[in-house]
N, C-alpha and C positions, 0 to 999 in steps of 0.2 A: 678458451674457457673449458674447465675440465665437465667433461659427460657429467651428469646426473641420472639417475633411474625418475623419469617423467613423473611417473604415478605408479600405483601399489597392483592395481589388477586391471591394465588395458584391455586383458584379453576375455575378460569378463564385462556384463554389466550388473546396474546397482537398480533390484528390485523387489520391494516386499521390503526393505530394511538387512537384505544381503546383498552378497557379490555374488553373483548366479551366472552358468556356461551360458553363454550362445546357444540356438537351437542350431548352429551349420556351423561350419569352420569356417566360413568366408571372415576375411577380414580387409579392412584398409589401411592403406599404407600410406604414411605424412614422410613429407619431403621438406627438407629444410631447405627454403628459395635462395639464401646466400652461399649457400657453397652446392644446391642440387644433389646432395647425398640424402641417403633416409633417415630420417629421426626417430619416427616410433610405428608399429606397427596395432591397431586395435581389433578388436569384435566387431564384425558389422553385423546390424541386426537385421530381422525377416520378418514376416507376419505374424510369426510366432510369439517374436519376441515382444512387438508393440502389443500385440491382443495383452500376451502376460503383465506388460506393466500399466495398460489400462485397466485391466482385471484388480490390479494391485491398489491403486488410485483411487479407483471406484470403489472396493469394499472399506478403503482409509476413512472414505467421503461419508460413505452412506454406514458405516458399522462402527468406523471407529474413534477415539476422544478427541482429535483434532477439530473439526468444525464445533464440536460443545465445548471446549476450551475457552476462557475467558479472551478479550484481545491481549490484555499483561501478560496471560500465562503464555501464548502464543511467542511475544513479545520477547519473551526470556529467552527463547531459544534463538531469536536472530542475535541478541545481545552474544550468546554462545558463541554462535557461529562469525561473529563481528573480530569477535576476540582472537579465533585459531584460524582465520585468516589473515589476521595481521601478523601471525606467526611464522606464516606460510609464504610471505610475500614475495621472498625472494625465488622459490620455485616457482610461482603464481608466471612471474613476469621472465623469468627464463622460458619457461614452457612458451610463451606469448611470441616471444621474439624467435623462438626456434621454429614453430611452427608459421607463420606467419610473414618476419622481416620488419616487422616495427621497431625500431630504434632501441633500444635497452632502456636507455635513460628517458622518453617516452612513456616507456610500458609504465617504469618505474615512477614517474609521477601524476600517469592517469589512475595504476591501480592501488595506490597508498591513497585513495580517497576512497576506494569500496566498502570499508570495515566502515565509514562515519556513514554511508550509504543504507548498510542493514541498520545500525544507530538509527539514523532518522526515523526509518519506517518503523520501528520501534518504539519509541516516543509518540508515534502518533496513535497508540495502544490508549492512553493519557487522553489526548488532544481530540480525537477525534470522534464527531459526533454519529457514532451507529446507530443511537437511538436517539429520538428527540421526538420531540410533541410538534405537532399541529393545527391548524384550524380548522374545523370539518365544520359540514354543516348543519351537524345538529348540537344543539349545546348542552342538550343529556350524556352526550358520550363522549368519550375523549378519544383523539386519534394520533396514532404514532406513525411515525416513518423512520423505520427498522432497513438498516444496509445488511444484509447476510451475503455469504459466500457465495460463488458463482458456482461452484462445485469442481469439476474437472477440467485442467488446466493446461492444454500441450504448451509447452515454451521452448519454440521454435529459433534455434539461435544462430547467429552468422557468425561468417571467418573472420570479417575485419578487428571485431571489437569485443571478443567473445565471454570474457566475465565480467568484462563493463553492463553489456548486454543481459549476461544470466543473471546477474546481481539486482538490474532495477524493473526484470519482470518476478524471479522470485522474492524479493522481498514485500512485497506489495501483494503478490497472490499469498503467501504463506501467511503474512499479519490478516488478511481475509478474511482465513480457515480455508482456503482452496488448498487442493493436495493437487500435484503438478507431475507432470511427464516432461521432461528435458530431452529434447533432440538435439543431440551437440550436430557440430559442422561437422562434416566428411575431413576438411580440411583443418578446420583446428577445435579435435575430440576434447583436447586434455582438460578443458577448462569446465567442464560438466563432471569428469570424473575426481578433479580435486574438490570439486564443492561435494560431492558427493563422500568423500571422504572423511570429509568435515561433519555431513549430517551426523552417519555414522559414529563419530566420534562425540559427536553433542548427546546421540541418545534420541534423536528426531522419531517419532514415533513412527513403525513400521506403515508403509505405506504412503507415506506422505510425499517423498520426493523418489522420482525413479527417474535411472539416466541410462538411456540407447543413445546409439549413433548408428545413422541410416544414409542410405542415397535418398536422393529426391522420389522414386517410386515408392517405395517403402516407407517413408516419411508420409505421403500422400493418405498414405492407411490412417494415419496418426491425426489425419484432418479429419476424416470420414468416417471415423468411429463415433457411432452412436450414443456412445458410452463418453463421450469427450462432451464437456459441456461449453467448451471457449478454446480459442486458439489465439495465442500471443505469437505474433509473426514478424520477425525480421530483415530484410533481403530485397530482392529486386521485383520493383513497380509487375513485372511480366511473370513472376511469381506469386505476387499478393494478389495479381487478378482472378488466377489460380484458386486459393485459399479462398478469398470471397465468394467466388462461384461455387467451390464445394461447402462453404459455411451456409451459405446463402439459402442451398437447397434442404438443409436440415434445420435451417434457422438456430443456428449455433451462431455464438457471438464467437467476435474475432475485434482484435486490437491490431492494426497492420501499418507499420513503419516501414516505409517503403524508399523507390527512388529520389533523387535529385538534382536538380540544374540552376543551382543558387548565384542568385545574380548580387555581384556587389554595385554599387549606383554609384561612384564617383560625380561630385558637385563640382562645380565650377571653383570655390574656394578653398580647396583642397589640395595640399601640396602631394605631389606624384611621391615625394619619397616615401612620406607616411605608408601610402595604398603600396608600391612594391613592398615594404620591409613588412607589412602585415601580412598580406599574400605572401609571400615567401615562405613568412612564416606556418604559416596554416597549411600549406602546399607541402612542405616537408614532414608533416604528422602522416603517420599511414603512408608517406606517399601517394596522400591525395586518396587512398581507398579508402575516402571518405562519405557517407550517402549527402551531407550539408557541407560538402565545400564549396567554396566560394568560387567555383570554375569558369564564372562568366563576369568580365570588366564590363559594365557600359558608362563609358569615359565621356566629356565633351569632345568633340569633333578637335577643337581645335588645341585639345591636350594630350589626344590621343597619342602621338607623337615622340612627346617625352614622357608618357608613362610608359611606351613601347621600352623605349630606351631604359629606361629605372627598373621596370623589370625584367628584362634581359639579362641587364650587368647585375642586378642582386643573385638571379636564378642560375647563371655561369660560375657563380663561385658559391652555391651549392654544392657541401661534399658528402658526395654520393659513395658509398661502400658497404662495407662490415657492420652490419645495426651493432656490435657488442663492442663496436670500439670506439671510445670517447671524442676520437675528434668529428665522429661522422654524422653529420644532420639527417641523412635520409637514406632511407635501407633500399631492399629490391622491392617490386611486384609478388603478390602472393604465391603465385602460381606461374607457370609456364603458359598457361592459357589466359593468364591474365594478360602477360606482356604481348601475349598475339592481339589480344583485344585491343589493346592500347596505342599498339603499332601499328593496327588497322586503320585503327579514328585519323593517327597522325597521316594517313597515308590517304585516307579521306578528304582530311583536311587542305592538303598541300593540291591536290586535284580538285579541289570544287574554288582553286583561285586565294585564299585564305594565304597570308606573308607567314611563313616559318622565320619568327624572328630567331629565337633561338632553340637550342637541344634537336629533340625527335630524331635521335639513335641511342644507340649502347653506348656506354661510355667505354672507351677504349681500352682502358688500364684494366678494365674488369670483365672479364675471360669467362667466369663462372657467374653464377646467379641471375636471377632475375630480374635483372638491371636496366632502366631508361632513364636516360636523361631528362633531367624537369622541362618542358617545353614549352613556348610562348609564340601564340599564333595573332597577329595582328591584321586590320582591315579585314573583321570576320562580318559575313551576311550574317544577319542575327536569325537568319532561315535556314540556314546551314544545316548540313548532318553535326558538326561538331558543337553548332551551336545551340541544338538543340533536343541531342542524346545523350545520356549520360555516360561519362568515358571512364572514371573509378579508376582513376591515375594523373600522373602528373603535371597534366597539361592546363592549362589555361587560356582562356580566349577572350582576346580584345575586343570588343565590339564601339562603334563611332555612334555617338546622338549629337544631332542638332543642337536639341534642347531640352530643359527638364522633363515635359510632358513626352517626348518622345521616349525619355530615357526610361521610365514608367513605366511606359508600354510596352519597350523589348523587355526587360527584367520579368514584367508578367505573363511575357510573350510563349510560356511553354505552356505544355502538360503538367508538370511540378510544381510547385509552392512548398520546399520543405523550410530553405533558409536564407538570407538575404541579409545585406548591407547598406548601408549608409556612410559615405565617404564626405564631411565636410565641420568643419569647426562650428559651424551654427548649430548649437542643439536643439532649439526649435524646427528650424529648417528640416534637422537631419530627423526627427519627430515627424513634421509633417509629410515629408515625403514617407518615412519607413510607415504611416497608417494607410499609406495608400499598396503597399505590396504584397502581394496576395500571398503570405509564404508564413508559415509558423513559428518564426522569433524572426526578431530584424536588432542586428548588429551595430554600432558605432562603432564608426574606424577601426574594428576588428572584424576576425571572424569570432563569431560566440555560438556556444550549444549547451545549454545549461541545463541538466537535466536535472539538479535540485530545485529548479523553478519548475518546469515541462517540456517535454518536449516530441515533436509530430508535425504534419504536415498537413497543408490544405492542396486541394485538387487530388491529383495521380500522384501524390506522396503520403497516402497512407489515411487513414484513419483511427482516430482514438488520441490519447500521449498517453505517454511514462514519463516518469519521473517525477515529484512532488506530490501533492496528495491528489495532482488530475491522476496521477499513476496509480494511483490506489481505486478511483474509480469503476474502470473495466474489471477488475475483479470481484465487484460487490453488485447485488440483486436490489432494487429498492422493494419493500413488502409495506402496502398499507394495512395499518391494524388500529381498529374504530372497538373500545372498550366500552365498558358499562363506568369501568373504574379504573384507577389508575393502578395495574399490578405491582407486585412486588419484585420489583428489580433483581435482586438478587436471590432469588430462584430459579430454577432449572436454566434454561438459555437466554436468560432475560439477565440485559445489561444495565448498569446504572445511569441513569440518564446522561446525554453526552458526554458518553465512553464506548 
C-alpha cells in the first residue's frame, strides 16, 4: 500500500487552539510491527509542555465560553467533528494498522462506528437530565440536582485501541463542558493528532482540547498537576494502581479501565464447535491485545478434551501475516517487547507442567514482524502464572472443572472481573450462572464489549465505565441547589429542566 503523510504537524503539539514547537527536540520514534521498519517520527513532550497545556485547559475551564455553553451548543460541535471523521476514515484506520498491527479490515469495522459514537453523546444534549427537581425536606423551597462539568480532564490513552479509546472519553468529557488534555501512546501518537486536527478544523474553542504525547514519567506530571481536576485512564491494572495512588493523594477523581483475565464458563450443554469458532474468533481481533478477552476456558472435565481438539484445529488454520492484506485474520504483536512478553508467559506456561496443545513460536514463513502463533494451552492449574496474569496476546488457556459450582469459582478465581462468558443453549441457565461472575458484562456464546451500553470492570479491573450515559457520569459534578423559587431556566447557566 502506497505511503501516505500520517498527520499534518507530528513534530508539533496541539495547544491553546494551535500547533505549537516542543520545548526540547526530543522526539519518538513508531515502528511499524509488520515489516520492523519506521513509520513516523513525533514531538515528545517535557514538563513544559504539560504545565503549557494545563495552563491552556484550565484558563478554557475557568475564563472561557465552553463550560457556559448550553449542552446543544456543545453538542453542535461533536455533531462537527462526527461528520470530518467520517471523512477521514480511511487515514484514521491506516494510521491504526501501521502503527500498531491490527488487521486493516478490523480497524476498518471497529472505526466506522466512531462518528455514530460522537452522535450519540450528542443527542444526549436533548435526552439528558442535567437538571431536574427534587424532594427536599422542606416544602417552602424547591430543590435541584444540577450535573456541571468536572472541569479538567487528562485522557489518558492506550496503544491497543487508541481512537476507539479517545473517542468514548472525549465525547462524554466535551458534552460535560470539561476541557481535556489528551496523552496519546508513545506507541500509537497519531490518533490524538488527527482528532486534533479535526477540532481545529470545527472551530473547537481555543483551549478546550490540547494533545502531547509523553513517556510514562512525564505523563505522571499529567496526573499530579494540581490544576488537573480528573483523570480518565486506560492501560495496565500495575499502572492504574499508579494513578490512584497519585489521584488519591490530591483527591482528584479518576475513571480507571484497567487489566483483565476473562473467563469464558463452558456448560455442559454446549457444543465445543460453537466455544472454538467464537474464541477463535475474538482471539484474532488485536491479536488478543485485548484488556476483555476471553483468555481463560473453564470447560467440564470431561469435555475438556474435545474442546482441546476444536480449538487447536480452528487456531492452526489461523492465517497469520500482513494486517493490510485481505486474506489475513490476524496481524503481529505491537511491539518487540510485546512479543517477548508473550513468549515469556508461553515459556511459563510450558515449565509450570500446562500441555502446549498447539502454536507458542513464530510462524515460520514470517521472517519479519512481530509475529506469534495463536497458542493453546490445555490441563491448566487454574493457579498458574498463565492462569492467572494477564498475557495481552494470543494465547488461550484450558482450564478442567468438576462441576458448575466449581466452574464459578475458577472464573472468579482472579484479581480481575473485567469480562466473562456464558457457553450453553439454555438462556436461563447461561443468565443464572453469568449473575453469579464477578466481571463487568457477561457474554452468551460470544465474546461481547459493548461500549454503547457500558463498559468497566469490577475488582483490579478498574473503576468507573465509559461508554453510554454510565460514561457520561465521571465527567459530571452532582451540585445540590435548595431555592426559594423555581428560577428561570433560561438565564445565564441555568438549563431547562431535564436538559
Amino acid at each position: 500500500m502506497a505511503q501516505r503523510d500520517p498527520v499534518s504537524y507530528p513534530d508539533r503539539f496541539f495547544i491553546d487552539g494551535e500547533w505549537v514547537a516542543a520545548s526540547s527536540g526530543a522526539t519518538i520514534s513508531v515502528t511499524s510491527p509488520s515489516t520492523e521498519e519506521h513509520f513516523v517520527t513525533v514531538a515528545e513532550a517535557q514538563a513544559e509542555d504539560i504545565n503549557r497545556a494545563v495552563a491552556a485547559a484550565r484558563s478554557a475551564f475557568d475564563r472561557g465560553p465552553w463550560p457556559r455553553m448550553s449542552h446543544v451548543e456543545r453538542a453542535a460541535y461533536l455533531n462537527a467533528a462526527a461528520d470530518l471523521l467520517s471523512r477521514r476514515m480511511d487515514q484514521a484506520t491506516h494510521n491504526w494498522t501501521s502503527q500498531m498491527g491490527i488487521v486493516h479490515v478490523q480497524a476498518q469495522a471497529m472505526a466506522n462506528a466512531l462518528p455514530g459514537a460522537l452522535r450519540y453523546y450528542a443527542g444526549l444534549a436533548e435526552e439528558y437530565p442535567f437538571v431536574e427537581p427534587a424532594q427536599g425536606q422542606d416544602p417552602l423551597r424547591q430543590a435541584f440536582i444540577v450535573r456541571e462539568p468536572v472541569g479538567v480532564a487528562g485522557l489518558i490513552i492506550p496503544w491497543n485501541a487508541p481512537l476507539h479509546l479517545l473517542v468514548y472519553k472525549m465525547a462524554p468529557a466535551l458534552l460535560a463542558g470539561c476541557t481535556v488534555i489528551v496523552k496519546n501512546s508513545p506507541e500509537t501518537p497519531l490518533e490524538g493528532y488527527l482528532m486534533a486536527e479535526i477540532m481545529e478544523e470545527i472551530g473547537l474553542p481555543k483551549g478546550v482540547f490540547n494533545v502531547v504525547t509523553a513517556q510514562r514519567e512525564v505523563s505522571e506530571l499529567l496526573v499530579r498537576h494540581p490544576e488537573v481536576d480528573k483523570i480518565s485512564f486506560t492501560g495496565s491494572t500495575a499502572a492504574g494502581k499508579r494513578i490512584a495512588s497519585i489521584c488519591g493523594e490530591r483527591i482528584a477523581r479518576c475513571t480507571l479501565e484497567l487489566g483483565g483475565k476473562s473467563a469464558a464458563v463452558v456448560l455442559d450443554d454446549c457444543e465445543v464447535e460453537t466455544v472454538a469458532e467464537a474464541i477463535t474468533g475474538s482471539t484474532c481481533f488485536i491479536s488478543n491485545q485485548v484488556c476483555s478477552a476471553l483468555s481463560r476456558l473453564v470447560v467440564p472435565r470431561n469435555r475438556h478434551d474435545a474442546l482441546v481438539d476444536a480449538l487447536s484445529a480452528s487456531f492452526a488454520n489461523i492465517r497469520v501475516g500482513d494486517p493490510f492484506a485481505e486474506e489475513t485474520q490476524m496481524g503481529p504483536l505491537a511491539m518487540s517487547r510485546q512479543r517477548d512478553r508473550v513468549e515469556d508467559y508461553i515459556a511459563k506456561g510450558i515449565s509450570e507442567g500446562a500441555t502446549l496443545a498447539t502454536g507458542g513460536k513464530r510462524p515460520r514463513d514470517l521472517n519479519r514482524g512481530y509475529f506469534v502463533e495463536p497458542t493453546v494451552f490445555a490441563d491448566v492449574d487454574p493457579n498458574s502464572i498463565i492462569a492467572q496474569e494477564e498475557i495481552f496476546g494470543p494465547v488461550v488457556t484450558i482450564i478442567p472443572a468438576d462441576n458448575e459450582e466449581q466452574a464459578i469459582d475458577i472464573a472468579n478465581g482472579t484479581p480481575y472481573g473485567l469480562n466473562s462468558a456464558v457457553f450453553s443453549k439454555d438462556v436461563d441457565r447461561a443468565y443464572r450462572v453469568g449473575r453469579r461472575l464477578r466481571a463487568g458484562t457477561v457474554g452468551h456464546n460470544s465474546f461481547q464489549t459493548d461500549f454503547t451500553v457500558a463498559f468497566g470492570g469490577f475488582k483490579q479491573s478498574g473503576i468507573g465505565r465509559e461508554g453510554g450515559k454510565e460514561g457520561l457520569l465521571p465527567f459530571l459534578e452532582v451540585k445540590t441547589m435548595i431555592m426559594e423559587a423555581t428560577p428561570d431556566f433560561n438565564s445565564n447557566l441555568a438549563e431547562p429542566l431535564g436538559n
